[in-house]
MIBA-98968 format. One record per residue (C-alpha): x negated, y negated, z negated. Coordinates in pm, whole numbers, plus 50000, padded with zeros to 5 digits. Layout:
% residues N
XYZ...
% end
This chain:
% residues 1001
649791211344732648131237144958645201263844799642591281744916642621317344791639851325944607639601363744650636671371644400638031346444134640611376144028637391400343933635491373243789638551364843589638961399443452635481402243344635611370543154638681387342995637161412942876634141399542763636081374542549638161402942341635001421942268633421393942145636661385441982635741423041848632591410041671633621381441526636451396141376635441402741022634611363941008638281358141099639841376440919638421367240614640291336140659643641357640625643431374540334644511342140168647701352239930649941321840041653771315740099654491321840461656891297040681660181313840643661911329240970664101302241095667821305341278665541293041598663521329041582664241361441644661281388041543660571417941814659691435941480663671441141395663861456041682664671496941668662791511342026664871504542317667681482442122667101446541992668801439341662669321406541681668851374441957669121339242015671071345842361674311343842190674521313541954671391295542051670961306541658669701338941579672591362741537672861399541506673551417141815676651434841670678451400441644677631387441945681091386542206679261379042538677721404342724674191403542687671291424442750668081426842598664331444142745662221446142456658761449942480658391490442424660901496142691659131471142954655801491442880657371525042905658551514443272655401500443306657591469643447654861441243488657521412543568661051405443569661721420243908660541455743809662501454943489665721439743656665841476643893667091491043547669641464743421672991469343366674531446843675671671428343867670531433744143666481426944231664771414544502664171446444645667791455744593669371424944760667801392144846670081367945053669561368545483666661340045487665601332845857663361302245713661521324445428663271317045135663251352445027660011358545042659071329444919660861324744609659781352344283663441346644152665831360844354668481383544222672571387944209674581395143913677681408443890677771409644304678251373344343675241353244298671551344944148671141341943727669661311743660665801319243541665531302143193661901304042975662821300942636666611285242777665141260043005665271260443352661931277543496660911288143861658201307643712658691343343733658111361143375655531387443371654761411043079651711402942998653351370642792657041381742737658061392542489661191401942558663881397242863667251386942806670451389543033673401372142970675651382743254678531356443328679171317443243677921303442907678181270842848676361276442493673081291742651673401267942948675981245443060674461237143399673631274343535674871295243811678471308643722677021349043743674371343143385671341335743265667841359643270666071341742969662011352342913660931347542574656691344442514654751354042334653751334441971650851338041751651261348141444649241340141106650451368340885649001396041070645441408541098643451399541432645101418841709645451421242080644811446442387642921449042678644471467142965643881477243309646551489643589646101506443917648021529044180648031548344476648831521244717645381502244584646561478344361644291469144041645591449443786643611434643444645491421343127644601410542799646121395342460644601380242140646001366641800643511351341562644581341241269642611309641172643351296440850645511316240643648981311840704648371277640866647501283941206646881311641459646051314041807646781336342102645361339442416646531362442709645321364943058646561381643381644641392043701646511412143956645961423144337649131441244392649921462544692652261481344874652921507545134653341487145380650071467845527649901438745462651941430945165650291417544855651071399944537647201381044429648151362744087646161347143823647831334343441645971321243151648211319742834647191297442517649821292242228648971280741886650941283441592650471255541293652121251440968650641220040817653711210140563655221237240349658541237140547657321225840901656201244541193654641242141479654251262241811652871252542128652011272942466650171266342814650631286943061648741277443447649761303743691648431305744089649761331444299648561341644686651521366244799652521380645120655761394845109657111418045389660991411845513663341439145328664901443745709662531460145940661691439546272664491440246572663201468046807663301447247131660881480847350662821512947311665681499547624662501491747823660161523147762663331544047831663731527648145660191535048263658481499648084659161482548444657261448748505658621417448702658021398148954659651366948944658241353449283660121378449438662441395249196661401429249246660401454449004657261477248943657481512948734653851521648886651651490248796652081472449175651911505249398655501504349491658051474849426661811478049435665251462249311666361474749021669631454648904670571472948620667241460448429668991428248427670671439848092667091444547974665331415148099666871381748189665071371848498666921341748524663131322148603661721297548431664271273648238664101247248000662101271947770658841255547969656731250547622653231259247584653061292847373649711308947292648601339147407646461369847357645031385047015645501359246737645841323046689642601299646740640871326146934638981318647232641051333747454644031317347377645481303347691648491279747782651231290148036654341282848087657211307847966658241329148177661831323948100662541353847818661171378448066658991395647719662351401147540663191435847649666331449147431668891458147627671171426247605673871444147749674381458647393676501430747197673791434446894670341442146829668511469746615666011475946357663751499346417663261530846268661321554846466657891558246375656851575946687656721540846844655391518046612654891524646244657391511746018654991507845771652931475745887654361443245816654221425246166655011393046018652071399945866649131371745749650771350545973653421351245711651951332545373652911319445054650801295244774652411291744431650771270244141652081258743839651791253843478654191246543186653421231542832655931237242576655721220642216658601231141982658481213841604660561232541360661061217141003663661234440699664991205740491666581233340299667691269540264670471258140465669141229540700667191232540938665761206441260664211221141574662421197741832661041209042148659731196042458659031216042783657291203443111656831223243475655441214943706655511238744030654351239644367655061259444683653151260945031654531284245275653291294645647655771312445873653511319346162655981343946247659541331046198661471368746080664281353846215663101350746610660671379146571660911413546690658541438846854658611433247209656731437947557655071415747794657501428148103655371398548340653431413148580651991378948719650891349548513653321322348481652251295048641649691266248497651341236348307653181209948554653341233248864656451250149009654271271949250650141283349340648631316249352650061346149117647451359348925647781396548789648671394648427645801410548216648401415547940651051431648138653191458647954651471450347662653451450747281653671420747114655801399646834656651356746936658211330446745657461297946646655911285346351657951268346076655971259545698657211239345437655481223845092657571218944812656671205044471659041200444171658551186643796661131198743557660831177643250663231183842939663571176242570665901190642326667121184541963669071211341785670211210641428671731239341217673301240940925675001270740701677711265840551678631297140309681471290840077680641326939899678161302439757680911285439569682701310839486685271304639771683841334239999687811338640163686901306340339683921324140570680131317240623679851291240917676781287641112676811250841314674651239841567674321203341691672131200842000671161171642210669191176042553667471154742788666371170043139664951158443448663811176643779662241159644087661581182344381659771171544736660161192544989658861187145361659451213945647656631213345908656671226646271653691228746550654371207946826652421199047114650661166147148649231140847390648961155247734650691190747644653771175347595655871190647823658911158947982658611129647779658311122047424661511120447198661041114146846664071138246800663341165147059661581200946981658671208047171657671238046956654631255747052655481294247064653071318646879652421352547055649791384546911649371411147140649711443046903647221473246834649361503346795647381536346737650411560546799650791543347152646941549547230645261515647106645031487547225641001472347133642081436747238645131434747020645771429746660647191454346396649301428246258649201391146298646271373546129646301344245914647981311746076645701286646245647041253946458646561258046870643271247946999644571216747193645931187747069649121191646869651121185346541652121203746224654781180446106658061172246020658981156646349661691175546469665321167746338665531192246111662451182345967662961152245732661241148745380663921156145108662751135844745665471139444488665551135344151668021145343888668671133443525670901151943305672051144642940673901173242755675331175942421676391205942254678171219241963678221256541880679461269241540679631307041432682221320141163682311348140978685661358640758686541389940565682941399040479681831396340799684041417340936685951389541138683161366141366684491335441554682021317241766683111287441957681351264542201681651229442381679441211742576679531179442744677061172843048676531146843291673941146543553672591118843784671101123544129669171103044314667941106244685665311087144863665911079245237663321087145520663211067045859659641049545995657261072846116653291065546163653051054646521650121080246579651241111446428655201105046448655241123846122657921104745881656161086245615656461094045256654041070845071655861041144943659491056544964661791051444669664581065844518668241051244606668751036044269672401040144329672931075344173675571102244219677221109443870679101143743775679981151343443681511179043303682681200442974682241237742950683141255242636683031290642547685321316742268683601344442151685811371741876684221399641692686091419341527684811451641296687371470041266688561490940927687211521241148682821515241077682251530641395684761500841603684461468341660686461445241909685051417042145686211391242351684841366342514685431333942771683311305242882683451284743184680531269343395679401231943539676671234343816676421196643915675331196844264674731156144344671201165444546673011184844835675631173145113678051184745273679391174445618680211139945605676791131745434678251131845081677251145244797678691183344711681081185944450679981206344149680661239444153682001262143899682881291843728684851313743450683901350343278686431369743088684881402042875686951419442679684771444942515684601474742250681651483442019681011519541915678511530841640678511567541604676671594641445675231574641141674341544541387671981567341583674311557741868675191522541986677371512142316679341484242451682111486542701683321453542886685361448443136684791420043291686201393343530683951367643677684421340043926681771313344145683911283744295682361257344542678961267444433675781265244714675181293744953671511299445042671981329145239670491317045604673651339045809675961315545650673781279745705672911290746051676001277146205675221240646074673051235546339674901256846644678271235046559677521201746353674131198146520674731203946882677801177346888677861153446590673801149446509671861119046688670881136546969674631161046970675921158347269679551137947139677151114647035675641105647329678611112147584680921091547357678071063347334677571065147697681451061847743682581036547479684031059547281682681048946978685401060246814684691090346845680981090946751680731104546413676811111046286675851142546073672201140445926672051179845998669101190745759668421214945501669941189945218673571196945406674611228945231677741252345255679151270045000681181301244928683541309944620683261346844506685411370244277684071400944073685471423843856684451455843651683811476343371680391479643194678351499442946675181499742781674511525742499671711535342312670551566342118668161573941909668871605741764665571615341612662821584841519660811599641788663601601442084665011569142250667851569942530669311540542687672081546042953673631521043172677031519343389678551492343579681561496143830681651458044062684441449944259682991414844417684571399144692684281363444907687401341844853686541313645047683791314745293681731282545415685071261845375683671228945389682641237545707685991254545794687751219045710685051197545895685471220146257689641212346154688881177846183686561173046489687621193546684690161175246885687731155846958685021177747023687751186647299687181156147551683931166047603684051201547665684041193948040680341183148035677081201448075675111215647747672591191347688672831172548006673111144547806669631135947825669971130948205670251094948272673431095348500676791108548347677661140948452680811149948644683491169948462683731207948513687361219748477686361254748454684491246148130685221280547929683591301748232680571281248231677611292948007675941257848085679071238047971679541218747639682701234947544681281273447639678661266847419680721250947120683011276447126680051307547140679091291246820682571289846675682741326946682680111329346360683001307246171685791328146276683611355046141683881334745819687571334045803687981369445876685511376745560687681366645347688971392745117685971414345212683281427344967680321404444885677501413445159675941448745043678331452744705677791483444546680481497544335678931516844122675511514943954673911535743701670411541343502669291567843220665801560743053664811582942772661721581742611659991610742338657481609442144656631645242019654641651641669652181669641474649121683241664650601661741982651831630741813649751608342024651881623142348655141609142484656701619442786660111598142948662231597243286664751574843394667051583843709668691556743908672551558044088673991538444307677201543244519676981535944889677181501444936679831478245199677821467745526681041457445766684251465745857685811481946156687641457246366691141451846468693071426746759693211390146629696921387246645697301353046722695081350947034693711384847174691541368047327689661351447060686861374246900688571403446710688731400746315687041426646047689381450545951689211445845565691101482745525688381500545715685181492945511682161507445684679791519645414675881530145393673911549345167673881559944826670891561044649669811584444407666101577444215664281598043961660461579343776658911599543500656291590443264653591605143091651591587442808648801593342560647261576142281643881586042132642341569241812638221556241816635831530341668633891507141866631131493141583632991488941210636611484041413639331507041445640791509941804643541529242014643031537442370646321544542566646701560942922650291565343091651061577643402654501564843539655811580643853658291559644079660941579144290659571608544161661491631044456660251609944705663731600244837661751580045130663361569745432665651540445600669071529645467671001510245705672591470745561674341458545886676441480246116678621468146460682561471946441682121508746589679801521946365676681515646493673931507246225672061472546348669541469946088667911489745838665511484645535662721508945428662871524445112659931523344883657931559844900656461575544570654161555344391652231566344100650711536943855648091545343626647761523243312645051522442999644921498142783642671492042461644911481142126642721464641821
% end
């Protein structure tokens, strides 16, 4: 579903905020009349864990281990937690700002996976744990896409590794859990008002609000969120609007209930962490020369004097105009009136030297400033969503106890890629004559008005994707404590029976812009691209101006002659899946020798059932596929599996020692993706090994954990675009509909060698990963008004098996692939059959040339193997400390935290292949090529002051949190080329201060 930003809604929001906890304010000694009521309050069940156990920066206790609350210092698996008073001192206002301080996950700032199609900057989810892969993003431990903010959470949790109790069907590397917020009836009215801002012009409004109603029978809470985040670069924005209602009702003695909405919309544009390919600095060297093609000569003086200049040929390919002949739009933005249709000069703008066997970020400012996003507007994303969750707890006993929840999302994407990252990079006009019109080879040359000119082209590419995650879960504990019978040598058992019920349907459509009617260019094919190319002619102040240029690309709009934005290009059929899963699980905790011996075991059996719909007719008049009326296959695809996971505690006779262990496995049905041969993908899998020890020192001031850690992802999908690029280079040049074995062979009577591949975005590879390590978290609090919390995490994480199911399916066709080498890249739409060329291999326009160009990204893949995960970092560090000083400045705390992380693996040196010299030369996995370390500092200052508003009692708080405090600004390089050579390069993020005040009642 596509929205229209509202960009005063967000003020008008905040107001209404405001204006609804002041008169909250007002109506306050009404309400809490109501509370003063001495009754018997609903007993904390095993399904509940209280933030008020919690001792500063360390949580007590959690659900994240057991699915039952359980104390955190008999809990095996390693598990994080972020409570509240540590996500306010960092002044973290989602998940993604907390994650930068974790223990072992990286944000998406930190890594997000290579996404030509805008995946990364699309999704609010992405992260790596361990090195290897995302956590699965659980709300309350089911599945969510939403991304948790602070305004509701009330605490984050991090499970790093597989756990089949928390969930069986999650990515092998762990689970990042949000827990919200609840209202409580035994506590006075309560809540906060708060308002955020920065340097880079961000404003952001909050507010929260417990009422207690009646008593101790029910409460509500409502919290809102209004934020306009920026950055440094321009444009990049985050516009989001939540609205948080939960009620809490105890109508029987012994029976709860809690329910929460939550209805989020969010407006973001999202810069690429890689800075755009710097396709000018060859050319500007070189004099910016300008070409014409009529004659082939080339101009350094705007037309006074012509000349040859052959060595520009490694600058410009002025190889004329080729099959490239598309309409493209021209001048300042889309829509405008100026916009013109030519033909394309045949790559004559793309001025990086090609001569060089890569291309390069940029990074000098002095050109164009590497602070604009030139993706920019062009470059949108539209999230909306809600969830409802209903959870129904009821105690039977002291013992017993039934918890029954239900939890619905529903959540919808819409995403414009004006400018696809992928083809994009700043580049010149080098044409110093208009192409010629549409349908003519030859006329009179017009000057080009935009000669010389900067600019950034691609193509557009959008996509809308809804999905509806529906589950329902029954869980039923019991405690079983034979001290209770005088038999205490026989333990204290905690048992958990749970039952779940899930379903997720997802709908996803990729659009392009074609041309229509008379602007097709050769006739129509229901299969062939005729993608319109999208050009802006840039405004950049350091290089004088330019008035009738843009700073950065403006918001997308279609061409102004006839054409389509649909999915009719091959690549571009409707996915509609829907999966059903059914999982049973049994978890039981025991505790011998007083406690000081914990045993918690596992097992969970899971079966999930997939179902596909298939897309073929398309309306006669747009040619876009139809969707209405389309049904699922009711043939499924089943995969079941069992997981099961050992956890040991052991406290030792030493007070200050305890012992862990831990091992669980992981299922991650994947039924809704294919692989090569259009069947389903196996599921993928997993196994973590911790072996840990637990230190309490000085009096239990001090608390750490040390693991160490093995962790492995087998068969599981790959969403990183470098490795699904070659799908369509291989698979989709020869075995697709229109690849060009398919049509030789048919043409031939080969049929027998004809072998289709549906090459779309459901066909997925996938890549098994290894990591290994030690880590720490320890906290100290060594005075009440002092809290420390240090982190340390050495990752060894490297590929085992890259893309294989692609590796096996090139095994299989390729001696067939072989007869047809001989034949001309697509010349297979010519009528005639071709003649055979038997000097194939030196023949850029051959079949075979081409195949094997794209088989070098899959040798590529074999030699990875053995290599470190893309960007692993082996070491990674934080220190946060916190103090809150006393007496005449007891409302002041000041805090730091300092960041460390080693220099991170971009490539390898290469070496001979040994087999064939000839063939492209391997990476050299003993010659790692490394980047940068990085070395943070933040620092926080904060100050509370008491006043009354009316007959009320308030706090006002201000804190001022610094970010990279020493400005460690710059470029850190994340590719490099066999000899050294950095290719690419992301920006680091500047100092940034954030100002928050909020109002506490």
């Amino acid at each position: 579903m596509r929205i229209t930003p509202n960009n005063g809604c967000g003020r008008t929001a905040f107001l209404s905020y405001t204006a609804l906890a002041l008169s909250s304010l007002i109506a306050s000694p009404f309400l809490q009349a109501q509370t003063d009521e001495d009754e018997e309050i609903f007993e904390l069940s095993p399904f509940t864990v209280s933030a008020e156990s919690n001792k500063g920066y360390r949580a007590t206790s959690t659900l994240a281990g057991t699915r039952l609350r359980t104390d955190m210092k008999d809990v095996a698996a390693p598990i994080s937690v972020f409570t509240k008073e540590l996500l306010e001192d960092l002044a973290a206002s989602n998940s993604q700002e907390a994650l930068l301080y974790s223990v072992n996950v990286e944000n998406e700032n930190e890594y997000a996976p290579d996404d030509g199609e805008g995946e990364s900057v699309a999704s609010t989810t992405q992260t790596r744990v361990r090195g290897i892969a995302a956590g699965t993003p659980t709300r309350g431990f089911f599945k969510t896409k939403f991304r948790s903010d602070q305004y509701n959470t009330e605490t984050l949790t991090i499970a790093r590794g597989p756990s089949a109790i928390l969930f069986g069907l999650g990515s092998p590397s762990g689970v990042i859990d949000s827990s919200t917020l609840r209202a409580f009836y035994d506590e006075k009215q309560s809540g906060s008002v708060g308002l955020r801002t920065d340097n880079n012009g961000s404003l952001r409004g909050s507010f929260d609000l417990n009422v207690p109603l009646i008593g101790d029978k029910l409460a509500v809470r409502v919290a809102g969120m209004d934020q306009k985040l920026k950055t440094f670069k321009d444009p990049e924005f985050d516009d989001e609007q939540r609205y948080y209602l939960s009620f809490t009702a105890n109508p029987l003695e012994n029976t709860q209930i809690r329910a929460s909405y939550e209805d989020m919309s969010d407006y973001r544009v999202r810069a690429r962490s890689i800075l755009m390919q710097d396709r000018i600095t060859s050319w500007i060297d070189a004099g910016k020369p300008l070409f014409d093609y009529s004659t082939g000569l080339w101009t350094t003086d705007d037309g006074a004097s012509w000349q040859e200049m052959p060595a520009l040929s490694g600058y410009v390919n002025d190889g004329g105009i080729g099959y490239q002949d598309r309409v493209y739009m021209a001048d300042g933005y889309l829509g405008s009136d100026e916009t013109v249709q030519a033909r394309v000069w045949e790559n004559t703008g793309l001025s990086w030297d090609r001569t060089l066997p890569v291309q390069r970020s940029f990074t000098d400012d002095s050109i164009v400033p590497t602070d604009t996003n030139f993706t920019g507007l062009a470059s949108t994303t539209t999230l909306k969503g809600d969830i409802t969750n209903v959870v129904v707890e009821h105690k039977f006993t002291d013992d017993l106890y039934l918890e029954l929840a239900y939890n619905n999302e529903n959540y919808d994407r819409d995403q414009h890629e004006g400018i696809r990252f992928g083809l994009a990079g700043i580049e010149a006009d080098a044409n110093y004559y208009l192409p010629y019109e549409v349908g003519q080879t030859d006329g009179d040359l017009a000057i080009n008005p935009n000669r010389g000119r900067y600019m950034v082209e691609s193509e557009y590419l959008g996509y809308t994707q809804q999905t509806e995650l529906e589950a329902t879960r029954a869980t039923l504990s019991y405690n079983l404590d034979f001290a209770k019978i005088e038999k205490g040598w026989l333990g204290n058992h905690n048992i958990a029976l749970m039952y779940q019920k899930e379903s997720e349907d997802n709908f996803k459509i990729k659009r392009r812009m074609l041309n229509q009617g008379d602007y097709w260019i050769g006739e129509f094919d229901e299969d062939g691209l005729n993608n319109i190319k999208t050009r802006y002619y840039l405004d950049v102040p350091e290089l004088g101006g330019d008035s009738d240029g843009v700073a950065f690309p403006t918001t997308f709009k279609p061409a102004p002659w006839d054409n389509l934005i649909g999915s009719i290009a091959g690549d571009g059929i409707p996915s509609m899946t829907r999966s059903e899963v059914e999982g049973k699980l049994f978890v039981t905790q025991s505790a011998f020798l007083e406690g000081d011996l914990v045993f918690t075991f596992g097992y969970r059996e899971d079966e999930q059932k997939s179902y596909r719909a298939s897309f073929g007719d398309r309306n006669p008049v747009t040619q876009e596929f139809i969707v209405d009326g389309i049904d699922l296959n009711p043939d499924p695809t089943v995969q079941a599996g069992i997981t099961r996971n050992h956890g040991l505690v052991y406290h030792t006779p030493l007070e200050w020692l305890s012992l862990t262990y831990n091992r669980s496995n992981a299922f991650n049905p994947q039924g809704n993706y294919l692989d090569w041969n259009g069947n389903s993908l196996p599921p993928g899998s997993g196994l973590g090994e911790d072996y840990g020890i637990n230190l309490k020192l000085f009096e239990g001031k001090l608390h750490a954990k040390i693991t160490k850690y093995s962790n492995t992802s087998i068969d599981n999908v790959e969403f990183d675009w470098y490795y699904e690029e070659p799908k369509w280079g291989v698979g989709g040049n020869m075995d697709a509909s229109w690849g060009m074995v398919s049509v030789y062979a048919e043409r031939l009577g080969n049929t027998e060698d004809i072998h289709i591949v549906e090459v779309n975005d459901d066909v997925r590879a996938t890549r098994d990963f290894e990591s290994s390590g030690y880590e720490m978290e320890l906290f100290y609090q060594p005075t009440p008004q002092l809290d420390i919390r240090f982190t340390l995490a050495k990752t060894e994480a490297v590929n085992l098996r890259v893309v294989p199911l692609l590796q096996e399916y090139v095994d299989e066709r390729y001696s067939t692939w072989e007869k047809y080498f001989g034949y001309p890249a697509w010349g297979q739409w010519d009528t005639d059959m071709p003649e055979w060329n038997d000097d194939w291999i030196n023949d850029a326009n051959s079949t075979g040339y081409g195949l094997l160009e794209a088989l070098n990204r899959v040798e590529e893949f074999k030699a990875s193997e053995g290599s470190a995960t893309t960007r692993g970092r082996k070491w990674r560090s934080n220190l946060i400390a916190n103090y809150r000083f006393q007496n005449k400045l007891e409302r002041l705390s000041l805090g730091g935290a300092a960041r460390w992380r080693s220099a991170d693996t971009i490539g390898y040196e290469s070496m001979e292949n040994p087999i064939n010299p000839a063939a492209p030369r391997l990476s050299d996995l003993s010659r790692p090529i490394k980047g940068s370390e990085i070395f943070e500092m933040d620092a926080w200052l904060s100050y509370s002051m008491p006043f009354t508003f009316g007959q009320h009692d308030l706090d006002w708080e201000i804190q001022l949190n610094i970010r990279n405090l020493l400005d460690e600004s710059g470029f850190e390089p994340i590719t490099v080329y066999t000899d050294g050579t950095y290719t690419a390069y992301t920006q680091k993020t500047p100092r940034e201060f954030i100002l928050s005040s909020k109002i506490r009642f």
